[in-house]
C-alpha positions as CSV (number, residue, x, y, z in Angstrom):
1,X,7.1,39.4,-14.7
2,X,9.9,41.5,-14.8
3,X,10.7,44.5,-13.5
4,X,10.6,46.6,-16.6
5,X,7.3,45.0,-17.4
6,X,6.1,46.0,-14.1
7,X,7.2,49.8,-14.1
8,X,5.6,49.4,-18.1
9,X,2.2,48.6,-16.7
10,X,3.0,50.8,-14.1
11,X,3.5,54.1,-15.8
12,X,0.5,53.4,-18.4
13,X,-2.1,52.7,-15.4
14,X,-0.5,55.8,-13.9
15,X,-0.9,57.9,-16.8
16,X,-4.5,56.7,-17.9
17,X,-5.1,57.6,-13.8
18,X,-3.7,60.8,-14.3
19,X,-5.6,61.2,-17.7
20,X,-8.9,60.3,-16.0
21,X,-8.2,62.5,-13.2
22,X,-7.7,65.8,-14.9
23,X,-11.0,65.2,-17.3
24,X,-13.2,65.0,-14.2
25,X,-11.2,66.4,-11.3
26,X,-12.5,68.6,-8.6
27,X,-11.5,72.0,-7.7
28,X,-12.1,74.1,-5.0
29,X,-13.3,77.4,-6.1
30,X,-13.1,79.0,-2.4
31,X,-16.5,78.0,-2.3
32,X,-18.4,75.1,0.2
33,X,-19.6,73.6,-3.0
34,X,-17.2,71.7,-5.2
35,X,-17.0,71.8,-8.8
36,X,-16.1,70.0,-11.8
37,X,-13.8,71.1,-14.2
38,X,-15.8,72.0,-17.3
39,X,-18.6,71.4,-15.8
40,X,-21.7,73.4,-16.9
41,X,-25.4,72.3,-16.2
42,X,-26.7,74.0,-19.9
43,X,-24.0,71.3,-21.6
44,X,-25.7,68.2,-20.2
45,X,-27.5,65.8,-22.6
46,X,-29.7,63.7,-21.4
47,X,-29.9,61.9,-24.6
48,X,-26.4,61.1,-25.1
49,X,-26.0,60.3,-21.4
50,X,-28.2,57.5,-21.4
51,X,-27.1,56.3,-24.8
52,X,-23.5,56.1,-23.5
53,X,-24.7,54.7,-20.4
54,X,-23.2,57.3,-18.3
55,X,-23.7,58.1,-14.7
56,X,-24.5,60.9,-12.8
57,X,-20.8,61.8,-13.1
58,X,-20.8,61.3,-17.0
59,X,-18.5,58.5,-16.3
60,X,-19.4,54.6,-16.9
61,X,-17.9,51.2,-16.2
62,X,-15.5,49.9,-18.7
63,X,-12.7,46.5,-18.9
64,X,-9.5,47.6,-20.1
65,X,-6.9,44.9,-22.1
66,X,-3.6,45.5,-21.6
67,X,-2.1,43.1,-24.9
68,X,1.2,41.6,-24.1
69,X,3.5,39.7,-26.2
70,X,2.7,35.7,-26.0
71,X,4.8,32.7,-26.2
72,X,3.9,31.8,-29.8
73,X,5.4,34.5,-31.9
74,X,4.6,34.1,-36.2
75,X,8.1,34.2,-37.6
76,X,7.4,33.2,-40.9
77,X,6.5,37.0,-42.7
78,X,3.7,36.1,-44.5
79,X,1.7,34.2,-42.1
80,X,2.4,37.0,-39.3
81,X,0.8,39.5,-42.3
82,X,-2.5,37.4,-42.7
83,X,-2.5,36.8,-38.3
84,X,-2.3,40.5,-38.3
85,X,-4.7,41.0,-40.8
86,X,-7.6,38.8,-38.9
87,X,-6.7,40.7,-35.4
88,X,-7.0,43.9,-37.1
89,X,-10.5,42.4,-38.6
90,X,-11.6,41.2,-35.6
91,X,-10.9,44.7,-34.2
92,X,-12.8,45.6,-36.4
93,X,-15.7,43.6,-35.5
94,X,-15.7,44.2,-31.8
95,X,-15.9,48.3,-32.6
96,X,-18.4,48.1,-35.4
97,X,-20.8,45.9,-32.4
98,X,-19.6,48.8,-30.1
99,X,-18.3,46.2,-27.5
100,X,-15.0,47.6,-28.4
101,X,-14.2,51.6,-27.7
102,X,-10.8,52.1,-27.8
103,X,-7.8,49.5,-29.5
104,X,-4.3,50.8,-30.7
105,X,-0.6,49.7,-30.1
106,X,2.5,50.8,-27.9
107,X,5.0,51.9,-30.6
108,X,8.1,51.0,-28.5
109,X,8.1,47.1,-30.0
110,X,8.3,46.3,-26.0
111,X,6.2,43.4,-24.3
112,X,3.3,45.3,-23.9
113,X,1.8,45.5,-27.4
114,X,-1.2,47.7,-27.2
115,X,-5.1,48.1,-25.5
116,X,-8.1,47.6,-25.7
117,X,-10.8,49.3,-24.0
118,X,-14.4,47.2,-23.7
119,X,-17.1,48.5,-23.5
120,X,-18.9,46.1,-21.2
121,X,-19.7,45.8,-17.3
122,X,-17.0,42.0,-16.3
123,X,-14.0,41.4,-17.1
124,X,-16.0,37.9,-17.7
125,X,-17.4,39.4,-20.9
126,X,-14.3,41.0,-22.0
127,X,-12.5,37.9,-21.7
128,X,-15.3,36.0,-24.0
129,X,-14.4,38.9,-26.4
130,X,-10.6,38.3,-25.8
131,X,-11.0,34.5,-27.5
132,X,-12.4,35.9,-30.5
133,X,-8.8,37.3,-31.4
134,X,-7.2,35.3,-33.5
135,X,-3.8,36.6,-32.4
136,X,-4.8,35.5,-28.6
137,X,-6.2,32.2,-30.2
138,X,-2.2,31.9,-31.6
139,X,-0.9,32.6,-29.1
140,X,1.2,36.0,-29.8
141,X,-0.8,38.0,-27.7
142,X,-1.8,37.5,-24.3
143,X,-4.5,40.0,-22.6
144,X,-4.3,41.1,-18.6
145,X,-8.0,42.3,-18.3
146,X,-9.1,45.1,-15.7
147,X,-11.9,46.4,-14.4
148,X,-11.8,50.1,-15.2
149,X,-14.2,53.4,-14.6
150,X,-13.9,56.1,-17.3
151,X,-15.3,58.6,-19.1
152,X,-18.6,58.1,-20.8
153,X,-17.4,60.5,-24.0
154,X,-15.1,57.6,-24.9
155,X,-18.4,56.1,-26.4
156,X,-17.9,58.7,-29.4
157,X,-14.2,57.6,-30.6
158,X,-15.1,54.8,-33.3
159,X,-17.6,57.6,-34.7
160,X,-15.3,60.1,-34.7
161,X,-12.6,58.1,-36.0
162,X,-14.8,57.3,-38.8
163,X,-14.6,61.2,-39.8
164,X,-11.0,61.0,-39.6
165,X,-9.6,58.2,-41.3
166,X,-8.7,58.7,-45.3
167,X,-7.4,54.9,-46.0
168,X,-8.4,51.6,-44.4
169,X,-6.2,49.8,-42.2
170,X,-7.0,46.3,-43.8
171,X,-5.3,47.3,-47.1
Protein backbone atom coordinates (compact mmCIF):
# COMPACT_ATOMS: atom_id res chain seq x y z
CA UNK A 1 0.00 0.00 0.00
CA UNK A 2 1.46 3.21 -0.40
CA UNK A 3 2.04 5.85 1.62
CA UNK A 4 -0.56 8.28 0.44
CA UNK A 5 -3.09 5.40 0.63
CA UNK A 6 -2.06 4.90 4.12
CA UNK A 7 -2.18 8.63 5.46
CA UNK A 8 -5.78 8.42 3.12
CA UNK A 9 -7.23 5.79 5.37
CA UNK A 10 -5.48 7.39 7.92
CA UNK A 11 -7.05 10.79 8.09
CA UNK A 12 -10.71 9.27 7.31
CA UNK A 13 -10.48 6.74 10.43
CA UNK A 14 -9.14 9.80 12.19
CA UNK A 15 -11.85 12.02 11.33
CA UNK A 16 -14.84 9.42 11.62
CA UNK A 17 -12.87 8.87 15.41
CA UNK A 18 -13.01 12.47 15.89
CA UNK A 19 -16.61 12.61 14.55
CA UNK A 20 -17.77 9.79 16.92
CA UNK A 21 -16.00 11.34 19.70
CA UNK A 22 -17.55 14.78 19.81
CA UNK A 23 -21.25 13.13 19.36
CA UNK A 24 -20.82 11.15 22.63
CA UNK A 25 -17.87 12.68 24.41
CA UNK A 26 -17.68 13.28 28.07
CA UNK A 27 -17.15 16.32 29.92
CA UNK A 28 -16.40 17.21 33.25
CA UNK A 29 -18.82 19.58 34.56
CA UNK A 30 -16.77 20.20 37.98
CA UNK A 31 -18.90 17.60 39.21
CA UNK A 32 -17.90 13.65 40.47
CA UNK A 33 -20.43 12.57 37.97
CA UNK A 34 -19.68 12.68 34.35
CA UNK A 35 -21.81 13.70 31.62
CA UNK A 36 -22.69 13.28 28.14
CA UNK A 37 -22.85 15.93 25.82
CA UNK A 38 -26.50 16.42 25.03
CA UNK A 39 -27.35 14.18 27.16
CA UNK A 40 -30.87 14.50 28.79
CA UNK A 41 -32.81 11.63 30.51
CA UNK A 42 -36.50 13.21 29.28
CA UNK A 43 -35.02 12.75 25.42
CA UNK A 44 -34.57 8.97 25.78
CA UNK A 45 -36.78 6.64 23.69
CA UNK A 46 -37.05 3.42 24.66
CA UNK A 47 -38.80 2.59 21.51
CA UNK A 48 -36.41 3.76 19.10
CA UNK A 49 -33.52 2.51 21.16
CA UNK A 50 -34.34 -0.97 20.85
CA UNK A 51 -35.53 -0.62 17.32
CA UNK A 52 -32.03 0.73 16.37
CA UNK A 53 -30.50 -1.82 18.54
CA UNK A 54 -28.72 0.62 20.66
CA UNK A 55 -26.96 0.23 23.87
CA UNK A 56 -27.05 1.74 26.96
CA UNK A 57 -24.82 4.43 25.48
CA UNK A 58 -27.20 4.88 22.34
CA UNK A 59 -24.37 3.56 20.37
CA UNK A 60 -24.47 -0.02 18.51
CA UNK A 61 -22.02 -2.27 16.68
CA UNK A 62 -21.55 -1.58 13.09
CA UNK A 63 -18.75 -2.94 9.91
CA UNK A 64 -17.62 -0.16 8.03
CA UNK A 65 -16.31 -0.67 4.03
CA UNK A 66 -13.71 1.40 3.04
CA UNK A 67 -14.21 0.88 -1.26
CA UNK A 68 -10.91 1.09 -2.90
CA UNK A 69 -10.06 1.16 -6.54
CA UNK A 70 -9.52 -2.63 -8.02
CA UNK A 71 -7.41 -4.04 -10.57
CA UNK A 72 -10.12 -4.36 -13.21
CA UNK A 73 -11.08 -0.87 -14.15
CA UNK A 74 -14.38 -0.68 -17.07
CA UNK A 75 -12.73 1.51 -19.77
CA UNK A 76 -15.07 1.03 -22.30
CA UNK A 77 -17.90 4.22 -21.30
CA UNK A 78 -20.83 2.49 -21.70
CA UNK A 79 -20.26 -0.67 -19.94
CA UNK A 80 -18.59 1.34 -16.87
CA UNK A 81 -22.35 3.33 -17.06
CA UNK A 82 -24.44 0.04 -16.82
CA UNK A 83 -21.48 -1.52 -13.87
CA UNK A 84 -22.29 1.71 -12.16
CA UNK A 85 -25.75 1.50 -12.60
CA UNK A 86 -26.04 -2.22 -10.87
CA UNK A 87 -23.60 -1.04 -7.86
CA UNK A 88 -25.80 1.91 -7.35
CA UNK A 89 -28.85 -0.75 -7.54
CA UNK A 90 -27.44 -3.00 -5.40
CA UNK A 91 -26.90 -0.01 -3.06
CA UNK A 92 -29.92 0.28 -3.31
CA UNK A 93 -30.92 -3.09 -2.22
CA UNK A 94 -28.66 -3.39 0.81
CA UNK A 95 -30.40 0.08 2.35
CA UNK A 96 -33.99 -0.71 1.34
CA UNK A 97 -33.19 -4.38 3.58
CA UNK A 98 -31.62 -1.96 6.14
CA UNK A 99 -28.32 -3.99 6.15
CA UNK A 100 -26.87 -0.96 4.63
CA UNK A 101 -26.86 2.52 6.72
CA UNK A 102 -24.63 4.72 5.24
CA UNK A 103 -22.83 4.41 1.24
CA UNK A 104 -21.46 7.55 -0.56
CA UNK A 105 -18.14 8.30 -2.53
CA UNK A 106 -14.79 10.33 -1.87
CA UNK A 107 -14.95 13.10 -4.54
CA UNK A 108 -11.14 13.39 -4.83
CA UNK A 109 -11.09 10.47 -7.91
CA UNK A 110 -8.15 9.01 -5.43
CA UNK A 111 -7.85 5.11 -4.61
CA UNK A 112 -10.20 5.18 -1.95
CA UNK A 113 -13.61 5.40 -3.79
CA UNK A 114 -16.21 5.71 -1.07
CA UNK A 115 -17.93 3.72 2.23
CA UNK A 116 -20.11 1.81 3.25
CA UNK A 117 -21.43 1.52 6.68
CA UNK A 118 -23.33 -2.13 7.56
CA UNK A 119 -25.44 -2.43 9.68
CA UNK A 120 -24.63 -5.86 10.99
CA UNK A 121 -22.63 -7.40 14.05
CA UNK A 122 -19.14 -9.47 11.64
CA UNK A 123 -17.27 -8.28 9.28
CA UNK A 124 -18.22 -12.05 8.11
CA UNK A 125 -21.67 -10.83 7.26
CA UNK A 126 -20.55 -7.60 5.73
CA UNK A 127 -18.29 -9.34 3.53
CA UNK A 128 -21.34 -11.88 2.29
CA UNK A 129 -22.94 -8.39 1.55
CA UNK A 130 -19.68 -7.16 -0.10
CA UNK A 131 -20.10 -10.16 -3.00
CA UNK A 132 -23.36 -9.01 -3.88
CA UNK A 133 -21.70 -5.79 -5.55
CA UNK A 134 -21.40 -6.19 -8.84
CA UNK A 135 -18.55 -3.63 -9.08
CA UNK A 136 -16.56 -5.96 -6.39
CA UNK A 137 -17.77 -9.05 -8.50
CA UNK A 138 -15.74 -6.98 -11.51
CA UNK A 139 -13.33 -6.28 -10.01
CA UNK A 140 -13.18 -2.23 -9.86
CA UNK A 141 -13.76 -2.07 -6.42
CA UNK A 142 -12.14 -3.77 -3.62
CA UNK A 143 -13.64 -3.46 0.05
CA UNK A 144 -11.19 -3.40 3.46
CA UNK A 145 -14.01 -4.26 6.03
CA UNK A 146 -13.80 -3.09 9.81
CA UNK A 147 -15.29 -3.69 12.73
CA UNK A 148 -16.67 -0.35 13.93
CA UNK A 149 -18.85 1.02 17.13
CA UNK A 150 -21.04 4.09 16.32
CA UNK A 151 -23.85 5.89 16.91
CA UNK A 152 -27.22 4.20 16.94
CA UNK A 153 -29.08 7.56 15.28
CA UNK A 154 -27.27 6.46 12.05
CA UNK A 155 -30.20 3.91 11.89
CA UNK A 156 -32.43 7.05 10.64
CA UNK A 157 -30.32 8.27 7.51
CA UNK A 158 -31.90 6.09 4.55
CA UNK A 159 -35.35 7.56 6.12
CA UNK A 160 -34.35 10.69 6.26
CA UNK A 161 -32.65 10.68 3.03
CA UNK A 162 -35.93 9.61 1.63
CA UNK A 163 -37.43 13.20 2.75
CA UNK A 164 -34.59 14.75 1.10
CA UNK A 165 -34.05 13.53 -2.20
CA UNK A 166 -36.08 15.26 -5.36
CA UNK A 167 -34.57 12.90 -8.32
CA UNK A 168 -33.42 9.35 -8.28
CA UNK A 169 -30.00 8.42 -8.60
CA UNK A 170 -30.71 5.43 -11.11
CA UNK A 171 -31.88 7.92 -13.79
Amino acid sequence: MSKINKVSKYLICLTILYLTLVSCSVRNNNSDKAKFVGFKPEAYNSEKADKYGSDEFGMKKYVIAFLKSGPNRETDPVKAKELQKAHLMNINKMAESGKLVVAGPFLDNGDLRGIYIFNVETVEEAQKLTETDPAIIFGSLVMELKPWYGSAALMEVNEIHRTLSKSDIMK
